[in-house]
DSSP file (Angstrom, degrees, kcal/mol; ACC not computed):
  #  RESIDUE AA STRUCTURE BP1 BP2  ACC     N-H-->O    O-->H-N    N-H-->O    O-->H-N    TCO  KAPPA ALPHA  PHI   PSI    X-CA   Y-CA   Z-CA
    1    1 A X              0   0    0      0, 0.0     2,-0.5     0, 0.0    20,-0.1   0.000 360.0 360.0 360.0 128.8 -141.9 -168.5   -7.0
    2    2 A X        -     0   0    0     18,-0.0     2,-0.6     2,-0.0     3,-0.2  -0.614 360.0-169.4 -92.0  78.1 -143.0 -165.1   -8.2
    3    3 A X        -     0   0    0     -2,-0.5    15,-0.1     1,-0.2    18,-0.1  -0.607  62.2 -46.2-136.5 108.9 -146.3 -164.2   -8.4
    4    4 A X  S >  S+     0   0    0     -2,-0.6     3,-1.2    16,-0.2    -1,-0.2   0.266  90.9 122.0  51.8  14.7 -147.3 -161.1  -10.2
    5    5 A X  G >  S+     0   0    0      1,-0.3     3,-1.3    -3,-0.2    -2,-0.1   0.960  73.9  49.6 -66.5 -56.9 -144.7 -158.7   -8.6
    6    6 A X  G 3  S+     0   0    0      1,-0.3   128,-0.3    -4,-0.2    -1,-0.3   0.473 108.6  53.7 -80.2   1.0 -143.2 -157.7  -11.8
    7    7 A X  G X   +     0   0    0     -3,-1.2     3,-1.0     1,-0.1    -1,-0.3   0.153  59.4 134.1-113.7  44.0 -146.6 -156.8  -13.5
    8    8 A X  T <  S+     0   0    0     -3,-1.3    -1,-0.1     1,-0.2    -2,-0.1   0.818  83.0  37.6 -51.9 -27.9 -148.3 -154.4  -11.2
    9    9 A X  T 3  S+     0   0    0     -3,-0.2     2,-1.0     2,-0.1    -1,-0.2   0.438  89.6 116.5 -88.6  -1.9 -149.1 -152.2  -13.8
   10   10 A X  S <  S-     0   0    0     -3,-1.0     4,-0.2     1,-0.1   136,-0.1  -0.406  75.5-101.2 -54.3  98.8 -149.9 -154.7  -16.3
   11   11 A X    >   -     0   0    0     -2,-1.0     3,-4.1     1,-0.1     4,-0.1   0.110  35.4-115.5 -24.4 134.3 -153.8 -155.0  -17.9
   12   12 A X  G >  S+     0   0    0      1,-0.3     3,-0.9     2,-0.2    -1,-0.1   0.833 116.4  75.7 -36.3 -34.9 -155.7 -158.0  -16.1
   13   13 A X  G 3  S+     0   0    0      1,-0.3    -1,-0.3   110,-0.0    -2,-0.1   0.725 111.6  17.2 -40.4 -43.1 -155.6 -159.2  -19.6
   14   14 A X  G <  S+     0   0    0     -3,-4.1     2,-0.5    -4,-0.2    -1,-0.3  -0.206  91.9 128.0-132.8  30.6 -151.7 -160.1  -19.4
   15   15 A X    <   -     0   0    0     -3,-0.9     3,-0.1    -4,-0.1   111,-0.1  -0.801  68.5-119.4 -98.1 110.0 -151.6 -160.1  -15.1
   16   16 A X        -     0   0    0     -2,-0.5     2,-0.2   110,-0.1   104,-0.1  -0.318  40.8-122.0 -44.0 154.6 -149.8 -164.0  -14.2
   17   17 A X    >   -     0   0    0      1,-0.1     3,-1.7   106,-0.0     2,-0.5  -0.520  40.2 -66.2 -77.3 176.6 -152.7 -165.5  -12.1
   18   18 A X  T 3  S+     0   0    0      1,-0.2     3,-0.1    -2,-0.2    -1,-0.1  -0.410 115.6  15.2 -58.7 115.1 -152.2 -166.5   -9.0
   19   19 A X  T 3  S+     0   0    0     -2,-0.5     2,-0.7     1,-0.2    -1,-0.2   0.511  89.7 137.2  99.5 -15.6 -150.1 -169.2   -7.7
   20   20 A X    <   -     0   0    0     -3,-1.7   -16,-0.2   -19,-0.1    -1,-0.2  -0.708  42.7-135.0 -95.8 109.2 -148.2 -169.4  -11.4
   21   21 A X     >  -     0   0    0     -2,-0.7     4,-1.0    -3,-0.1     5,-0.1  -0.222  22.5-105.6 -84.4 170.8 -144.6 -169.8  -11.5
   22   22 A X  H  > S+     0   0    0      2,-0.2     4,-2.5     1,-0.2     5,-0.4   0.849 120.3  47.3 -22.9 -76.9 -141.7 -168.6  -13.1
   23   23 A X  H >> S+     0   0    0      2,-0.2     3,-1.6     1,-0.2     4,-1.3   0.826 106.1  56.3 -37.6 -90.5 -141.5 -171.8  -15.1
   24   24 A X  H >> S+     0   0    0      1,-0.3     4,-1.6     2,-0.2     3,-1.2   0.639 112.9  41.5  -4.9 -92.7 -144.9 -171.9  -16.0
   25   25 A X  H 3X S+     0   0    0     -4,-1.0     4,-1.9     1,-0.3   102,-0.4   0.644 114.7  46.5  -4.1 -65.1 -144.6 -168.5  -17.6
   26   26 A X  H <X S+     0   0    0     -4,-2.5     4,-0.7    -3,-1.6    -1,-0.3   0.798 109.8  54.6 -69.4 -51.7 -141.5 -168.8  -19.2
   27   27 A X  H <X S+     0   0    0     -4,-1.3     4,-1.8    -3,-1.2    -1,-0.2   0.668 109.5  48.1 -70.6 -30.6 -142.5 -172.1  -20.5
   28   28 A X  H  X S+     0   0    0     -4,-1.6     4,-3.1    -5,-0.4    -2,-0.2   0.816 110.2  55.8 -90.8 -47.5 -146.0 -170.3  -22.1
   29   29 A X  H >X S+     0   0    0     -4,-1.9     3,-2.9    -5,-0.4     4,-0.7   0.758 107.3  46.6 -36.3-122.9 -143.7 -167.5  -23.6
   30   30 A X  H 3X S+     0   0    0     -4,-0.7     4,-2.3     1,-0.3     5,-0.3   0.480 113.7  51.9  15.0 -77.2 -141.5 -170.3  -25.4
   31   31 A X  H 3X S+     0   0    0     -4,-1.8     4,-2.8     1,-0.3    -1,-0.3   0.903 107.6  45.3 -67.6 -39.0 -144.5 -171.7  -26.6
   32   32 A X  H <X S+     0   0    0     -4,-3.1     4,-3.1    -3,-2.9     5,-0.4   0.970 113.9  52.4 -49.2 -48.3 -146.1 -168.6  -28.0
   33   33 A X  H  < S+     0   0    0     -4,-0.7    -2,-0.2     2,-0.2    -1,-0.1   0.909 108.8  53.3 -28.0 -55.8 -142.7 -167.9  -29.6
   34   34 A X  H  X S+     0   0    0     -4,-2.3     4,-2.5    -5,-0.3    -1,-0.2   0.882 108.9  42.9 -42.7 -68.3 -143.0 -171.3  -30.9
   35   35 A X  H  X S+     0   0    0     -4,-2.8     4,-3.3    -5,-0.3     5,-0.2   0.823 113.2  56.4 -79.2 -33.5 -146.6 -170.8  -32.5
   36   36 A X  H  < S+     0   0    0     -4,-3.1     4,-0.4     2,-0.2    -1,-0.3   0.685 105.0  52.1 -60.9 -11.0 -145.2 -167.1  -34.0
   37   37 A X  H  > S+     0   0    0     -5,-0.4     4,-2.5     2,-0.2     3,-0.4   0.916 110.9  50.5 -98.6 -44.6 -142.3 -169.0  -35.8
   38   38 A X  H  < S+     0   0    0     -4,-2.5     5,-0.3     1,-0.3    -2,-0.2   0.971 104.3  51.4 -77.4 -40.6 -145.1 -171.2  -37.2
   39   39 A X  T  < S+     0   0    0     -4,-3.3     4,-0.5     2,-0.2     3,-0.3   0.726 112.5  53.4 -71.8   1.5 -147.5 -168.4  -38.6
   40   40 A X  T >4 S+     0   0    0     -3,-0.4     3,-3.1    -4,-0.4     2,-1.9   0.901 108.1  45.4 -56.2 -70.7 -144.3 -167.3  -40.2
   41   41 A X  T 3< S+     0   0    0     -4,-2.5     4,-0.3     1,-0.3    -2,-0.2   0.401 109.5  53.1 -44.4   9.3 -143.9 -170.5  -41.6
   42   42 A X  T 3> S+     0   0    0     -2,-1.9     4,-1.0    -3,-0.3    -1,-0.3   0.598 115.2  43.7-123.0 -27.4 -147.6 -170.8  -42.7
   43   43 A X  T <4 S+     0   0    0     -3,-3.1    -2,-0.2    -4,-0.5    -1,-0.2   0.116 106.2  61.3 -95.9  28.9 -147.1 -167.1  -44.7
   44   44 A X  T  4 S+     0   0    0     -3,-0.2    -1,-0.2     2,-0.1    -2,-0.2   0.478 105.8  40.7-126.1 -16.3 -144.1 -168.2  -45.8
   45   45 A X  T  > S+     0   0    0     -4,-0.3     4,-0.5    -5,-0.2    -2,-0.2   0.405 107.1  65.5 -80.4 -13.8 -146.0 -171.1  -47.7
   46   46 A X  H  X S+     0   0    0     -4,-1.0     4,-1.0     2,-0.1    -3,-0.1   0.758 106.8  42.3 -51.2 -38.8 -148.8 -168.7  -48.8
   47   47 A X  H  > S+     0   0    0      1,-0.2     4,-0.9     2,-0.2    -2,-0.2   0.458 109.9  55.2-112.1   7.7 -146.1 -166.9  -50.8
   48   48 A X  H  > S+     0   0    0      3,-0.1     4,-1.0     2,-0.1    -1,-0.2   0.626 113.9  45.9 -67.0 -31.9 -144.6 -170.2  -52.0
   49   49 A X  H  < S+     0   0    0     -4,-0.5    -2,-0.2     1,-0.2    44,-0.2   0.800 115.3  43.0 -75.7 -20.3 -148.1 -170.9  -53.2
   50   50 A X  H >X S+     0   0    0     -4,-1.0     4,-2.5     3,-0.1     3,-0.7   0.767 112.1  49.7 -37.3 -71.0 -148.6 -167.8  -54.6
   51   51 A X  H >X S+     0   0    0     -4,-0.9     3,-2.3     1,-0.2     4,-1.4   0.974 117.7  45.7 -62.7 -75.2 -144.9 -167.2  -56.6
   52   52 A X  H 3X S+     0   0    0     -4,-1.0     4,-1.2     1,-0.3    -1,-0.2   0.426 107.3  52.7 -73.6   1.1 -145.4 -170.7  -58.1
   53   53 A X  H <> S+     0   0    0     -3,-0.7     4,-3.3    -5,-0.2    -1,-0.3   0.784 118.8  38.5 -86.2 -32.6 -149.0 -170.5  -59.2
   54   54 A X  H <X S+     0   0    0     -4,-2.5     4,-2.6    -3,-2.3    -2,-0.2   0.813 114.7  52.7 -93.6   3.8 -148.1 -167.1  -61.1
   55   55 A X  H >X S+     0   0    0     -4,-1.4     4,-1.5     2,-0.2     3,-0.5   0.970 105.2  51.4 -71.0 -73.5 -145.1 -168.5  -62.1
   56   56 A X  H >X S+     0   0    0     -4,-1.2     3,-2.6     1,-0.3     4,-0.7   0.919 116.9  47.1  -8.0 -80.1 -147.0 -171.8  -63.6
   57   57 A X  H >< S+     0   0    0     -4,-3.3     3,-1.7     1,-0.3    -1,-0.3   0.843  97.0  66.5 -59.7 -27.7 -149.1 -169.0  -65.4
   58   58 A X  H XX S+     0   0    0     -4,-2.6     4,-2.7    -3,-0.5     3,-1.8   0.772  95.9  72.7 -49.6 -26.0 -145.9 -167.0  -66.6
   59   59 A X  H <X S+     0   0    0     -3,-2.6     4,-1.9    -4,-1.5    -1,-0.3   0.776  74.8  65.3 -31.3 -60.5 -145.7 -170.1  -68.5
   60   60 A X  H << S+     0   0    0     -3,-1.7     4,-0.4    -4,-0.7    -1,-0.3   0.522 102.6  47.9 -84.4   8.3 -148.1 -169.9  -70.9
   61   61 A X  H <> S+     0   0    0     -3,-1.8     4,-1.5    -4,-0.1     3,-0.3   0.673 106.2  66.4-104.7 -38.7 -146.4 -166.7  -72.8
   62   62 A X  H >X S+     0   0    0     -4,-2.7     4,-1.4     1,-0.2     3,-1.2   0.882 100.6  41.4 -28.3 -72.0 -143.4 -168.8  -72.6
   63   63 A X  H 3< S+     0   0    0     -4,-1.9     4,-0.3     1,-0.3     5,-0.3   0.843 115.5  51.2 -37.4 -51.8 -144.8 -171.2  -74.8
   64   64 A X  H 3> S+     0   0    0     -4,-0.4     4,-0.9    -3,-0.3    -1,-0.3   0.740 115.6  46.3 -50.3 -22.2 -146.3 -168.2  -77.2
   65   65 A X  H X< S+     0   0    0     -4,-1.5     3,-1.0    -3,-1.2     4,-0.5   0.970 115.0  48.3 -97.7 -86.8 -142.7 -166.7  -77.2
   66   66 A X  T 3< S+     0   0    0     -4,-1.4     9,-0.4     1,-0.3    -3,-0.2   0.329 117.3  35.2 -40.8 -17.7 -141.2 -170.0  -77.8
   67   67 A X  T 34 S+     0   0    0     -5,-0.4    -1,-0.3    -4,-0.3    -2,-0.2   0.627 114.9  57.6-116.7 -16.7 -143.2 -171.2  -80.5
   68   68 A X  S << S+     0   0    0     -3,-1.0    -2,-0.2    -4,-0.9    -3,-0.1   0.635 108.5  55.1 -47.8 -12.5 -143.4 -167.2  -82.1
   69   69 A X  S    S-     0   0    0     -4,-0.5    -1,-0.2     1,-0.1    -3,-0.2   0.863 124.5-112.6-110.3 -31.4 -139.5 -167.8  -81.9
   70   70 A X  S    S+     0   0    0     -4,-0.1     2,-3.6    -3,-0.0     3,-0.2  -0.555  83.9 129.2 103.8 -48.0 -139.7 -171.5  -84.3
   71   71 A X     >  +     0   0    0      1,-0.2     4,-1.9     2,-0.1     5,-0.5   0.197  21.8 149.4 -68.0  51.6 -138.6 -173.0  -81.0
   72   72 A X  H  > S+     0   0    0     -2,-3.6     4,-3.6     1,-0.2    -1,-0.2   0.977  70.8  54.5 -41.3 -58.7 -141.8 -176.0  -81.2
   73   73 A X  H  > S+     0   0    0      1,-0.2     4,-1.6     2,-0.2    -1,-0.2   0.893 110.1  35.6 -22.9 -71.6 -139.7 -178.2  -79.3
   74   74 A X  H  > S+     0   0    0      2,-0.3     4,-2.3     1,-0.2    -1,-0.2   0.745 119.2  46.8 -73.3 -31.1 -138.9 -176.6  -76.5
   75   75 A X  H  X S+     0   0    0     -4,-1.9     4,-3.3    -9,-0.4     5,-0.2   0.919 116.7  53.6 -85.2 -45.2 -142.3 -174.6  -75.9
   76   76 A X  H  X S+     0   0    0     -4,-3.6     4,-2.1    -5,-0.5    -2,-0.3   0.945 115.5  38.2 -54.0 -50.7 -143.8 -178.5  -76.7
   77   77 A X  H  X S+     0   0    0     -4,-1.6     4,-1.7     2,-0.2     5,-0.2   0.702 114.3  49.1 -91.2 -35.2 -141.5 -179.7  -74.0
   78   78 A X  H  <>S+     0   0    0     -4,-2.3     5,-2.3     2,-0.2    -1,-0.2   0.776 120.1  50.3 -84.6 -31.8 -141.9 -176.2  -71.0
   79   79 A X  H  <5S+     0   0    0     -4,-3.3    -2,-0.2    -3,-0.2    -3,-0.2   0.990 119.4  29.8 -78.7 -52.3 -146.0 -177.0  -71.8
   80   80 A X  H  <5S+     0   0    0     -4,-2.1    -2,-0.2    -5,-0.2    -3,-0.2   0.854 131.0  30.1 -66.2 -38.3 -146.0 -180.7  -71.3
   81   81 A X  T  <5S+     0   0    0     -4,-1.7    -1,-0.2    -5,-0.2    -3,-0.1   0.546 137.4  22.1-114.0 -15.2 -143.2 -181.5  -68.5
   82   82 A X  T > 5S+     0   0    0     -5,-0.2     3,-3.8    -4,-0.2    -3,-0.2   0.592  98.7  86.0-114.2 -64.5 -143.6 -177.9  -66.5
   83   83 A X  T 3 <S-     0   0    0     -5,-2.3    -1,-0.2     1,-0.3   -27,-0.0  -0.035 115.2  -0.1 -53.2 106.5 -147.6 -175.9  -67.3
   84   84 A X  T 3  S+     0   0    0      1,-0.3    -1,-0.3    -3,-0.1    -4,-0.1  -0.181  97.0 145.9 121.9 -18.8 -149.9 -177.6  -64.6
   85   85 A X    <   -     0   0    0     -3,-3.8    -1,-0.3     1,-0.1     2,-0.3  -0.137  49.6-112.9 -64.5 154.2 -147.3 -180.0  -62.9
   86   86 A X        -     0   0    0      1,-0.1     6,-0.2     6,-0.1    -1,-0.1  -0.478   9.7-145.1-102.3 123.6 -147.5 -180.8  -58.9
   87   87 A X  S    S+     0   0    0      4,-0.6     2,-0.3    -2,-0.3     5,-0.2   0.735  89.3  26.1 -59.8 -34.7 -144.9 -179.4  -57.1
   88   88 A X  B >  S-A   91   0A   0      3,-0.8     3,-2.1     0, 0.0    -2,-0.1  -0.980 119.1 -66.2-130.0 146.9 -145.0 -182.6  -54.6
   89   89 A X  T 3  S-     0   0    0     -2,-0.3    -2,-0.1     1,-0.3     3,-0.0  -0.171 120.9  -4.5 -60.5 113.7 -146.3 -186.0  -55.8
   90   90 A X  T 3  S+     0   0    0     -4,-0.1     2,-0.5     1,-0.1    -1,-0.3   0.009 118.4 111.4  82.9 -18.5 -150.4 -185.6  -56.6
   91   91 A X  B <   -A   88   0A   0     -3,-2.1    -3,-0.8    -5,-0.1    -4,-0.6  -0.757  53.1-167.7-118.2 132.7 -150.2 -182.1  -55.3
   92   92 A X    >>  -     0   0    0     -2,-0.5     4,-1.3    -6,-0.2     3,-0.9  -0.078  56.2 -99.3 -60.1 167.5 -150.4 -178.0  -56.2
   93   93 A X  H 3> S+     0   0    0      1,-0.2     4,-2.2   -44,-0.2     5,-0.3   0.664 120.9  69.7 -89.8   1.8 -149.3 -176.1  -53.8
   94   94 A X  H 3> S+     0   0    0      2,-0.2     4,-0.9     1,-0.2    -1,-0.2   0.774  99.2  58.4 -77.6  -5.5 -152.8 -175.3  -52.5
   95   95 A X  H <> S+     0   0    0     -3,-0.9     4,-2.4     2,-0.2     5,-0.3   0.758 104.9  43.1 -73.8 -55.3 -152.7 -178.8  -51.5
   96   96 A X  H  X S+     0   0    0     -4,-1.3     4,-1.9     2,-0.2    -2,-0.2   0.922 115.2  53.8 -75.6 -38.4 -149.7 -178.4  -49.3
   97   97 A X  H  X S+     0   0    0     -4,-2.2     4,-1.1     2,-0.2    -2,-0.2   0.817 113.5  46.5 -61.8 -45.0 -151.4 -174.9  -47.9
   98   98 A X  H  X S+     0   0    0     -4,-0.9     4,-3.1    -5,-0.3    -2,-0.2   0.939 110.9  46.3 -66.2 -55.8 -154.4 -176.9  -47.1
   99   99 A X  H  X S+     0   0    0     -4,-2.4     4,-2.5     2,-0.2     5,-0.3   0.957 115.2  44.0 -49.4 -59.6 -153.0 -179.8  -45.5
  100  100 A X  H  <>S+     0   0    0     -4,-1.9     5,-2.0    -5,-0.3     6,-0.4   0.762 112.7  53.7 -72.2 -13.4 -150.8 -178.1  -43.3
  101  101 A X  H  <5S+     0   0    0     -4,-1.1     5,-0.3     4,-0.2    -2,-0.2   0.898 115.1  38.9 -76.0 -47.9 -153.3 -175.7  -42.5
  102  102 A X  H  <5S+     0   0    0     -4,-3.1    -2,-0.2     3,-0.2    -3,-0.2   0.667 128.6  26.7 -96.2 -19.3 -155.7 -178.2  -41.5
  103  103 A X  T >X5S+     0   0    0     -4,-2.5     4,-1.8    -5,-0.1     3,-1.1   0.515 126.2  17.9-115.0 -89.2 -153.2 -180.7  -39.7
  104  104 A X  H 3>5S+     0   0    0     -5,-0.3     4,-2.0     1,-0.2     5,-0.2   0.884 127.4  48.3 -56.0 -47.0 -149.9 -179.5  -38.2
  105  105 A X  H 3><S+     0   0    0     -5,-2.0     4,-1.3     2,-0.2    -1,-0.2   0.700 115.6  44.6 -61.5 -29.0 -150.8 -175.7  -37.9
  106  106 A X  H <> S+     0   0    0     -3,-1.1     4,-1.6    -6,-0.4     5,-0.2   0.924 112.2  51.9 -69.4 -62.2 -154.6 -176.5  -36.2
  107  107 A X  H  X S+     0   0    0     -4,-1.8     4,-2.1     1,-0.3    -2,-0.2   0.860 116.8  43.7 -64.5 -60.4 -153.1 -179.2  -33.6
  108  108 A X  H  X S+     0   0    0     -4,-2.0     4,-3.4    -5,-0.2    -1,-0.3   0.871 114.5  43.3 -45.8 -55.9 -150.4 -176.4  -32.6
  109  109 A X  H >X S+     0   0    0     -4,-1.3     3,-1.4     1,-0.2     4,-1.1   0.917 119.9  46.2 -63.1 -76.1 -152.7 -173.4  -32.3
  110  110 A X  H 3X S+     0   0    0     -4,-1.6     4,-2.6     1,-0.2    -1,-0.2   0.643 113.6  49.0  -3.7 -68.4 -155.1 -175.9  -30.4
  111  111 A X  H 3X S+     0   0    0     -4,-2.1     4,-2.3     1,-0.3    -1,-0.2   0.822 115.3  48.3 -57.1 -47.1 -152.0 -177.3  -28.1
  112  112 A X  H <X S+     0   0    0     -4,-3.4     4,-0.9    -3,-1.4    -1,-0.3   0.833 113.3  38.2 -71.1 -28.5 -151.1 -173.7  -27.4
  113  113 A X  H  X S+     0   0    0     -4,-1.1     4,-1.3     1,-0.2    -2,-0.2   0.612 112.2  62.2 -94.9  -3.1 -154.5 -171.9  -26.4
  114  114 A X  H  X S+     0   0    0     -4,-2.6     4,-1.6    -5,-0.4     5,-0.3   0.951 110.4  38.6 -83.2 -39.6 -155.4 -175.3  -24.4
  115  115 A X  H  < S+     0   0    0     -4,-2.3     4,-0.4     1,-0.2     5,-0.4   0.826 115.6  54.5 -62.7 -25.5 -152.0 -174.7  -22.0
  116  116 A X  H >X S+     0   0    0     -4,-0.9     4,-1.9     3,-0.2     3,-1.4   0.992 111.4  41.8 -66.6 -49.9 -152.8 -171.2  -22.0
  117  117 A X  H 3X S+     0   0    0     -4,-1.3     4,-0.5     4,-0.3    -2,-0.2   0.767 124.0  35.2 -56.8 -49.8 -156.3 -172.0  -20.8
  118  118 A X  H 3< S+     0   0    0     -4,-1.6    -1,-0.3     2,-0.1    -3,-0.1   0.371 125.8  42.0 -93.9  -7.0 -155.3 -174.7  -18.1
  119  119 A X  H <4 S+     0   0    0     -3,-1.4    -2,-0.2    -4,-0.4    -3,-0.2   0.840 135.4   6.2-110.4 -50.6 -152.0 -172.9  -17.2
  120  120 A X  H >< S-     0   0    0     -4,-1.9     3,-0.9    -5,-0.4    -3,-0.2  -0.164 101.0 -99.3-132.6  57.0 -153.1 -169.4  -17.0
  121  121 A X  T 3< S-     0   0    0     -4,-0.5    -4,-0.3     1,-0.2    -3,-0.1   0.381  80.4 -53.9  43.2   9.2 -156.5 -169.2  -17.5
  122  122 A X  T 3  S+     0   0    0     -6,-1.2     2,-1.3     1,-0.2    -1,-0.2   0.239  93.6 145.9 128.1 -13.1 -156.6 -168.3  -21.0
  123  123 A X    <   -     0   0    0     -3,-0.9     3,-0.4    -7,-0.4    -1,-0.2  -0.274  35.6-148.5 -65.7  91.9 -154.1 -165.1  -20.5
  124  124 A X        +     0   0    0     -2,-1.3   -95,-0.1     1,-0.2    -1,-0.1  -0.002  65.9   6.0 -74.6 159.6 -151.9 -164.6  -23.5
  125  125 A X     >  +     0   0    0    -97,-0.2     4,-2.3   -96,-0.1    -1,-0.2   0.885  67.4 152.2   8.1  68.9 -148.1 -163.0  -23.6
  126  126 A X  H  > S+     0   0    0     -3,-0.4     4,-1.8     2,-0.2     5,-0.2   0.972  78.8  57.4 -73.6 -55.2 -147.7 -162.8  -19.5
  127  127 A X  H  > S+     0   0    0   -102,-0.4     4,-0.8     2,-0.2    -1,-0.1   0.845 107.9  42.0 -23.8 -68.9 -144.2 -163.1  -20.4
  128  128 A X  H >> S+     0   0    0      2,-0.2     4,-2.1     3,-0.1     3,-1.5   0.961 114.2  53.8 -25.0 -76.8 -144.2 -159.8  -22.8
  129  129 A X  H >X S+     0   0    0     -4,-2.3     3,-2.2     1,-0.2     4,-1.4   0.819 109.7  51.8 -33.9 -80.0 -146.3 -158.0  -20.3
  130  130 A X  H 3X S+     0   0    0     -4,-1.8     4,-2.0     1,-0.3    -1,-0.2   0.471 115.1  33.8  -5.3 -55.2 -143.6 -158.9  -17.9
  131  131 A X  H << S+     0   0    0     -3,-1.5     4,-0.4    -4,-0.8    -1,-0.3   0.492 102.6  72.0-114.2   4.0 -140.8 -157.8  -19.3
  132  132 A X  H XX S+     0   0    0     -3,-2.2     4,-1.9    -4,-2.1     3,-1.5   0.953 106.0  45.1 -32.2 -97.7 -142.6 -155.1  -20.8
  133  133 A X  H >< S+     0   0    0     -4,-1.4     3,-2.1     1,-0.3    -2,-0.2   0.718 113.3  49.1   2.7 -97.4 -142.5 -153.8  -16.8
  134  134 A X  T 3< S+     0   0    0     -4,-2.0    -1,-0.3  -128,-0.3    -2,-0.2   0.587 115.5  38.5 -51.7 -27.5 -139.4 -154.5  -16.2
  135  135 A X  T <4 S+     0   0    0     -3,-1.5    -1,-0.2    -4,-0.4    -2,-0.2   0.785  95.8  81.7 -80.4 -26.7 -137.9 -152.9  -19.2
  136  136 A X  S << S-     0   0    0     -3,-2.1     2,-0.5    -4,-1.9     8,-0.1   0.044  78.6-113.5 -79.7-145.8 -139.8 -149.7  -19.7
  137  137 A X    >   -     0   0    0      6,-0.5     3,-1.6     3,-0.1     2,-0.2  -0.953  29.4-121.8-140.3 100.3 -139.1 -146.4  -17.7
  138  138 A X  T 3  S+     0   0    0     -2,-0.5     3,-0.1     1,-0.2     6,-0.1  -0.364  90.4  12.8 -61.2 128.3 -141.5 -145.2  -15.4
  139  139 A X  T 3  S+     0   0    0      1,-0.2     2,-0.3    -2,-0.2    -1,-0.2  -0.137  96.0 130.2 111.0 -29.4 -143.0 -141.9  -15.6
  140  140 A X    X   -     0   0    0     -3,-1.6     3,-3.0     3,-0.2    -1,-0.2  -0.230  64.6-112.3 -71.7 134.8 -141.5 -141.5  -19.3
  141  141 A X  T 3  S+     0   0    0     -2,-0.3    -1,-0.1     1,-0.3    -4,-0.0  -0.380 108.0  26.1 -44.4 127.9 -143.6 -140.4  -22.6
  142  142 A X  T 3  S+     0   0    0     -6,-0.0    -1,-0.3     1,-0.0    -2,-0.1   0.517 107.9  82.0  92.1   8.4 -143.7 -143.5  -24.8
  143  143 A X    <   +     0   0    0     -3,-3.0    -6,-0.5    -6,-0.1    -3,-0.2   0.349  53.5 149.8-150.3  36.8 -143.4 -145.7  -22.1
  144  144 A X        -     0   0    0     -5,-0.1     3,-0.1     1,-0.1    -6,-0.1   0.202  45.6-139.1 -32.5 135.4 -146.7 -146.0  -20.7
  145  145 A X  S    S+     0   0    0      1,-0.1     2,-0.2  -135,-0.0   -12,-0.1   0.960  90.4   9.6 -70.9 -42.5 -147.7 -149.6  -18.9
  146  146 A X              0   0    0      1,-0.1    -1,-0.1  -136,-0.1    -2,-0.1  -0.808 360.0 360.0-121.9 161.3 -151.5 -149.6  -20.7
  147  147 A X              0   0    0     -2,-0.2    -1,-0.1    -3,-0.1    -3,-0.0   0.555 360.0 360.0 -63.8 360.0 -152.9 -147.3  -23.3
């Protein structure tokens, strides 16, 4: 077990506590990783929700275009069966933004700052810090431990 050799220069902020091993660490890493890949995923459903609302609205000069054109049918057919429909059954996509915001995306960010809390007292990327250390170059411009 290691316990804080590799961040002597680290801020307290990101400093292992005492007593916390490798695993531990490593394991709190992962899970931060974890919880960055999901606020990707969560902007990556902002800008579904986004493209298909102004898409939905691109819609309604289709339909001017389409009936400007003689094309009644077709403009009759892109207003009723596409302008306003739910992307998943009963829902827009603010629906799906909401939901996931409010269920799977809470219970992670929850899951993650309660193991930070109980594992290493609340101290976020010790892992980073870590290998921060160990990677940079002592003494060199740009490769400062703290600002």
């Amino acid at each position: 077990m290691r316990e804080d050799s590799s961040a002597v220069s680290a801020s307290e902020a990101h400093r292992r506590p005492p007593g916390t091993d490798d695993a531990t660490i490593e394991a709190l890493g992962e899970l931060s990783k974890a919880l960055e890949t999901i606020h990707r995923v969560r902007g990556h459903l902002y800008s579904a929700h986004q493209l298909v609302g102004g898409a939905d609205l691109t819609l309604d000069r289709v339909v001017k275009l389409l009936r400007q054109a003689g094309h009644d049918e077709m403009a009759g057919r892109v207003e009723r069966d596409l302008l306003g429909r739910n992307v998943l059954p009963g829902r827009w996509t603010f629906q799906i933004v909401e939901e996931f915001d409010d269920g799977y995306y809470a219970a992670f960010q929850e899951i993650e700052r309660d193991a930070r809390e109980k594992l290493a007292g609340g101290r976020r990327h010790i892992f980073e810090a870590e290998m921060k250390e160990r990677r940079r170059t002592h003494g060199m411009p740009g490769h400062e431990a703290t600002p």
